[in-house]
Every structure is written in structure tokens, then in C-alpha cells.
C-alpha positions as CSV (number, residue, x, y, z in Angstrom):
1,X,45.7,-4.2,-21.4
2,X,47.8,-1.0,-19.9
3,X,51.4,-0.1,-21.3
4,X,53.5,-0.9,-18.7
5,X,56.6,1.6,-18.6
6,X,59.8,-0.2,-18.6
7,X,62.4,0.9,-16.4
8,X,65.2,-0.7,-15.1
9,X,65.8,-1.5,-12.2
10,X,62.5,-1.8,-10.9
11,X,61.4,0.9,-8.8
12,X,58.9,0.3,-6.0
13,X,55.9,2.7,-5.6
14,X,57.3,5.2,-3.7
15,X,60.4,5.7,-6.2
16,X,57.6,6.1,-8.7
17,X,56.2,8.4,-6.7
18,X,58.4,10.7,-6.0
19,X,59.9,10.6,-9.3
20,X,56.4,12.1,-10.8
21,X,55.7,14.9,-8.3
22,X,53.8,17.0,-9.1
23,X,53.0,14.5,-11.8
24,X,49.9,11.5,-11.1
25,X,51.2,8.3,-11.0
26,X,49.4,5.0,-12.3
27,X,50.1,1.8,-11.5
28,X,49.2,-1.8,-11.6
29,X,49.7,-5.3,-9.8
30,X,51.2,-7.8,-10.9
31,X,48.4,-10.2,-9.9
32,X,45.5,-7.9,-11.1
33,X,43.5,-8.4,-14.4
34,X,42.1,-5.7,-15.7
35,X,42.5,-3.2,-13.0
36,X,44.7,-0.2,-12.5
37,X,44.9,2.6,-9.4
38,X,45.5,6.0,-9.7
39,X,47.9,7.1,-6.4
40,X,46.3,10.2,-4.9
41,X,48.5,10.5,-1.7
42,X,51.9,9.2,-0.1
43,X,51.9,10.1,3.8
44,X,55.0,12.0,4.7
45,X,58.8,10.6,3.8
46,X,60.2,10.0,7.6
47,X,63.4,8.5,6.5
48,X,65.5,7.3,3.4
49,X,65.4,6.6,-0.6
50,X,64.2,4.0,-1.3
51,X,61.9,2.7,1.5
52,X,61.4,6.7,2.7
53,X,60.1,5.2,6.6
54,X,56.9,3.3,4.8
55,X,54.2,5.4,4.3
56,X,50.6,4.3,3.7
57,X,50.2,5.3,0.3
58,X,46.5,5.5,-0.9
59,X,44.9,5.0,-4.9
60,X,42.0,5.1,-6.4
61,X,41.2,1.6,-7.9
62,X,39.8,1.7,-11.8
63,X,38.5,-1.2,-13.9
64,X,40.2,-1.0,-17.6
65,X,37.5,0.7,-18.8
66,X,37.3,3.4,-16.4
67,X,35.0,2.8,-13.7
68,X,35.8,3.5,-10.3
69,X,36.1,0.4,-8.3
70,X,37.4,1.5,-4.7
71,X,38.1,4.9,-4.0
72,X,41.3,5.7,-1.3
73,X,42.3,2.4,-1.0
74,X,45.6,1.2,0.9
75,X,47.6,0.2,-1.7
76,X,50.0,-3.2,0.3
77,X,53.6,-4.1,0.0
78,X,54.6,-0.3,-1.6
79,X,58.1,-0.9,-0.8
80,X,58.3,-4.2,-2.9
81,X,59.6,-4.2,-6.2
82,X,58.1,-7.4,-7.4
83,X,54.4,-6.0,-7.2
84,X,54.0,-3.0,-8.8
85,X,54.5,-1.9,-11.9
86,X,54.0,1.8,-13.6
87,X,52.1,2.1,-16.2
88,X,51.2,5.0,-19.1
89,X,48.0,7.1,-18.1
90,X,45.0,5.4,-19.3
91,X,42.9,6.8,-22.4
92,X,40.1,7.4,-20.5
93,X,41.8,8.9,-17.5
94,X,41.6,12.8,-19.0
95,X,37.8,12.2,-19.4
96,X,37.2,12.2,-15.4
97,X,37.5,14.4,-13.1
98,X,40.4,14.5,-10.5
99,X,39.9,13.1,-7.4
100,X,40.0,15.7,-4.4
């Protein structure tokens, strides 16, 4: 369904993160079918690669078509590198607006 981006060794989500800046960054869960979330914020970094002191990170959650599912959602277990996986922008993501 999305073109996950290989990269080895996993990074968690928010290696991805800052590794995009100023960039958006897309990801999905392992568990999910057919959904993807768009990252629109990371709270401050208060301490070290590759944890960076665990701050709430916050998406936008999209169906594979597009369509807005949950918007600023907590996005769980960021620091994990078994649950999240980056993935290309979607086809349809130019067509909408940014979120503010």
C-alpha cells in the first residue's frame, strides 16, 4: 500500500524526525492497514540521540486514500524501532493543504 523506505538500522521516529527537518515526515505502523500519519510536531529534544528525553510527538492520521482520520494525534511507543516505519510521501499528499 505505501513504499516503505528502507534504511538500515531501523531508526525510531524521532531519528526520522530529526533527520527530515525542515522536511515532513510520513510514517506508518507496523500493525496498521491502510493508514499512514503525517508528523506535524515533536516537543522539544531535553536530552540525547537517539531517545532525545521522549517527547510527545503528534501526526495527523490519513486513510490510504487521503482522508483525514484523526487530526494531532499522540503517536505511542516513538522511541521503539520495531513500530514505525517511514514511508515515501503519499500521491495524494501535495493535493491538501498543510496542516497549521
Amino acid at each position: 500500500m505505501f513504499h516503505i523506505l528502507n534504511a538500515d538500522p531501523q531508526p525510531n521516529v524521532y531519528q526520522m524526525w530529526f533527520a527530515v527537518q525542515p522536511g515532513p515526515l510520513w510514517i506508518t505502523r507496523t500493525t496498521w492497514n491502510d493508514l499512514c500519519a503525517r508528523v506535524i510536531s515533536v516537543d522539544e529534544a531535553k536530552g540525547p540521540a537517539p531517545y532525545y528525553g521522549n517527547p510527545e510527538v503528534l501526526a495527523d492520521i490519513y486513510t490510504a486514500e487521503g482522508f483525514l482520520k484523526q487530526r494531532g494525534s499522540v503517536i505511542s511507543a516513538a522511541g521503539t524501532y520495531k513500530t514505525w516505519r517511514q514511508i515515501a510521501e503519499p500521491y495524494w499528499a501535495k493535493q491538501r493543504p498543510s496542516p497549521v
